[in-house]
C-alpha positions as CSV (number, residue, x, y, z in Angstrom):
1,X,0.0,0.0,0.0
2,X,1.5,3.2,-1.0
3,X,1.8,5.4,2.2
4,X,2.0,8.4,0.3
5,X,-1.3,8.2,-0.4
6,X,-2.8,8.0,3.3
7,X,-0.5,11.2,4.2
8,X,-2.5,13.5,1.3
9,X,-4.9,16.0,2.2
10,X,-8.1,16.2,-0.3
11,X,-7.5,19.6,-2.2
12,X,-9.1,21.2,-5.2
13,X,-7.5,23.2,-7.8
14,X,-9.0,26.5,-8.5
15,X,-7.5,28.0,-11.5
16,X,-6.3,31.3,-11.5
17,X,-3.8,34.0,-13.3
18,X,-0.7,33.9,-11.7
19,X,1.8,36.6,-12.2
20,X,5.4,35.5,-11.5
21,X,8.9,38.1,-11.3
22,X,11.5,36.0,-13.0
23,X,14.3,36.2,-15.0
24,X,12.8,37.4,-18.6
25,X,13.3,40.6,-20.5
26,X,10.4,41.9,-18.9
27,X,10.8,40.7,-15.7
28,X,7.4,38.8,-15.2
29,X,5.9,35.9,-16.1
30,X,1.9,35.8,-16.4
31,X,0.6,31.9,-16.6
32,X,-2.8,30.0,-16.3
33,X,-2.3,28.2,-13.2
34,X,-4.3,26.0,-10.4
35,X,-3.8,26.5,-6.7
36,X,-4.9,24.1,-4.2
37,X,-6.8,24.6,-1.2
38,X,-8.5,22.2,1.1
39,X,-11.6,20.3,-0.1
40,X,-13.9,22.1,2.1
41,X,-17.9,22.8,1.9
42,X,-18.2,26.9,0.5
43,X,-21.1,29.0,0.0
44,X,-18.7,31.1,-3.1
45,X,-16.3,31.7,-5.0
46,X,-15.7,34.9,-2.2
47,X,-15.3,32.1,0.1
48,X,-12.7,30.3,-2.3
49,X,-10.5,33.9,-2.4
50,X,-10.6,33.6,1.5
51,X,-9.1,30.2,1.0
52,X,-6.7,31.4,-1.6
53,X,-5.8,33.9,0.9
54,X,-5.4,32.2,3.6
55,X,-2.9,29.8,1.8
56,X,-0.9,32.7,0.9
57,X,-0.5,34.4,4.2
58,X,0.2,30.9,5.7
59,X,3.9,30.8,6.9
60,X,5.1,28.3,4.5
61,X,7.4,29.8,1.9
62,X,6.3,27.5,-0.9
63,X,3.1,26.6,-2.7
64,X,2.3,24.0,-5.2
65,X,1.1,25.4,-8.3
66,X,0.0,23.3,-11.7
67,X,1.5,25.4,-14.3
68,X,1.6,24.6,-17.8
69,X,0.4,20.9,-17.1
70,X,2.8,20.2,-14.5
71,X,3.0,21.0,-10.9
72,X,5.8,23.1,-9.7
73,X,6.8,24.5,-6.3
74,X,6.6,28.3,-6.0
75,X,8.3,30.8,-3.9
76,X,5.6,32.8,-2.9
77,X,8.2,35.7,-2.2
78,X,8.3,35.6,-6.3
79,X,4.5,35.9,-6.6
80,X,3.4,39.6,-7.8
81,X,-0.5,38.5,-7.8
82,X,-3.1,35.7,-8.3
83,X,-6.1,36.3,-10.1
84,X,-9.6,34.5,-9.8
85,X,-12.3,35.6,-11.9
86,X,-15.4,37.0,-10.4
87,X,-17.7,35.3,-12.8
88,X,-17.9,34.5,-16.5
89,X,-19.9,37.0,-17.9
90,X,-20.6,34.5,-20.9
91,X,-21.3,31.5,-18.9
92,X,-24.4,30.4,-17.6
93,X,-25.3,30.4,-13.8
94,X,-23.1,28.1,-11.3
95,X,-25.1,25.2,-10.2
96,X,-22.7,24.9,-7.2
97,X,-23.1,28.5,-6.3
98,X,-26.6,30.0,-8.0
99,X,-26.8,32.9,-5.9
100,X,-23.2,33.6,-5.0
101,X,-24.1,34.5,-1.2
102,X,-20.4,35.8,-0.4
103,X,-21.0,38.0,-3.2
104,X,-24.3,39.5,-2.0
105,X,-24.3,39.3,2.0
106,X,-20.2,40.1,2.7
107,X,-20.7,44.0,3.5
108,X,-17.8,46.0,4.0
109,X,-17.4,49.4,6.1
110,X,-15.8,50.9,3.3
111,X,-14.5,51.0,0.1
112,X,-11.0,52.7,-1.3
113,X,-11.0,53.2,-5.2
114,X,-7.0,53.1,-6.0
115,X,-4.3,52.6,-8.3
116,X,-1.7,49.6,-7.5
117,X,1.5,50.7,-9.4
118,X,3.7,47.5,-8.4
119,X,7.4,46.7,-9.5
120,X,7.9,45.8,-13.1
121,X,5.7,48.7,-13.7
122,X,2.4,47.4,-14.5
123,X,-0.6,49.1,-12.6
124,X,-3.9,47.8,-11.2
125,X,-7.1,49.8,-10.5
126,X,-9.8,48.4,-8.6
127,X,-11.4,48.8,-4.8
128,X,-9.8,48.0,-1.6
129,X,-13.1,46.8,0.4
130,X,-12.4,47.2,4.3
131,X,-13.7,46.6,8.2
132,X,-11.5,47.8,10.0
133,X,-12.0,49.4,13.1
134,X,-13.5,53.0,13.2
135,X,-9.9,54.4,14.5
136,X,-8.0,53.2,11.4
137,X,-10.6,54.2,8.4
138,X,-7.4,55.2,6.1
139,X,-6.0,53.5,2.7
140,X,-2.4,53.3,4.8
141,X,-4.5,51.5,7.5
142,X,-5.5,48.7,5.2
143,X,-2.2,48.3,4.0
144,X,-0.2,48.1,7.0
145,X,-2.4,45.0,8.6
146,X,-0.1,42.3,9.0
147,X,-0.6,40.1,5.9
148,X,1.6,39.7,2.8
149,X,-1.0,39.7,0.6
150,X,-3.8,42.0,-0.3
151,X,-7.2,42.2,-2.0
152,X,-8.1,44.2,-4.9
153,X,-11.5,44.0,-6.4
154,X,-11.5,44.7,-10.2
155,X,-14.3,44.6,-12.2
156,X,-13.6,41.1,-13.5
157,X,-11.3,39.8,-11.2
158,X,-10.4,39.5,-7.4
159,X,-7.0,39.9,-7.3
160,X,-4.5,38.9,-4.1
161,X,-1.0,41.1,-4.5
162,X,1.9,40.6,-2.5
163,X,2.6,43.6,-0.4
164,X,6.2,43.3,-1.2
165,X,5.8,43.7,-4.7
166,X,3.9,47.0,-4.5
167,X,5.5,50.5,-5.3
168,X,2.9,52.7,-4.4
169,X,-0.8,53.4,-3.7
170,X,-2.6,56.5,-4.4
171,X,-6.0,56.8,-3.7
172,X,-8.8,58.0,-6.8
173,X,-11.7,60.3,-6.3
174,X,-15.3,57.8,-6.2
175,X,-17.0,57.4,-9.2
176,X,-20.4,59.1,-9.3
C-alpha cells in the first residue's frame, strides 16, 4: 500500500492567473495556473478567495502550483499577484453557487478606489473593500495590517497582491 497516499490531504484546484517576477526581459511571467486549497464545503467563489488567501498568508514559503500541465513549487516571495475571476460574464449560472451568497451578503465598512503601481511597472485599478476598526478608516490603514497579501476587487477579477511587490498606492476620487 502506498503510504503516500494515506498522508495527502483532499484539495481542489482552482484556476487562477498567476503573475510571477522572473528572470525574462520583462521581468514577469503571467501563466494560467491551479492553486490548491483544502476540499472544504463553501457557500462562493468569495469564500474560495478567502481560501486562496489564507494559503498565501500561511507561513510556509512555498506553494504547489499546476503550471503549464505540470505542478511546480513556488516561492511565494516571487509571486506579484493571483487572479480569480469574479464570474464569466458569458457562462451560464453556477449550479454549485446559483446565488453567489459571499458575493451578495459580505458587507464592508468601506470601500478605497485606488491605483496599484507594483514593480515591473504594471498598474492595477480596482477597490480595496475594508472593516476595519473606526480608528484606522485610512487607505495606509489597510495596508499596513499584518498580511503579505492583499485584496483588490476589479471589475472582472479578485485579485490577491503581494505587499512586497507594491511600489505605491494613491487613492482615486469615487466614481459618481
Amino acid at each position: 500500500m502506498d503510504r503516500s497516499a494515506e498522508l495527502r490531504i483532499p484539495t481542489i484546484a482552482i484556476p487562477v492567473r498567476i503573475a510571477i517576477v522572473c528572470d525574462r526581459p520583462d521581468g514577469l511571467a503571467i501563466e494560467q495556473a491551479e492553486l490548491f486549497v483544502a476540499d472544504a464545503p463553501r457557500r462562493g467563489r468569495s469564500q474560495m478567495l478567502d481560501d486562496l488567501a489564507e494559503l498565501l498568508d500561511a507561513p510556509m514559503t512555498f506553494v504547489p502550483a499546476r503550471i503549464g500541465g505540470a505542478v511546480r513549487l513556488v516561492a511565494k516571495s516571487s509571486i506579484l499577484c493571483v487572479a480569480i475571476r469574479r464570474r464569466d460574464p458569458d457562462a451560464l449560472p453556477s449550479t454549485e453557487f446559483p446565488d453567489e451568497p459571499s458575493e451578495v451578503l459580505m458587507l464592508y465598512d468601506r470601500q478605497h478606489r485606488v491605483e496599484i503601481e507594483l514593480l515591473h511597472g504594471s498598474k492595477l485599478e480596482g477597490l480595496l473593500l475594508d472593516s476595519s476598526p473606526a480608528d484606522r478608516p485610512r487607505v495606509i490603514d489597510h495596508l499596513n495590517r499584518a498580511v503579505h497579501f492583499i485584496r483588490l476587487w476589479t471589475q472582472q477579477e479578485h485579485v490577491l497582491i503581494n505587499k512586497a511587490q507594491i511600489v505605491a498606492v494613491t487613492e482615486l476620487p469615487e466614481v459618481q
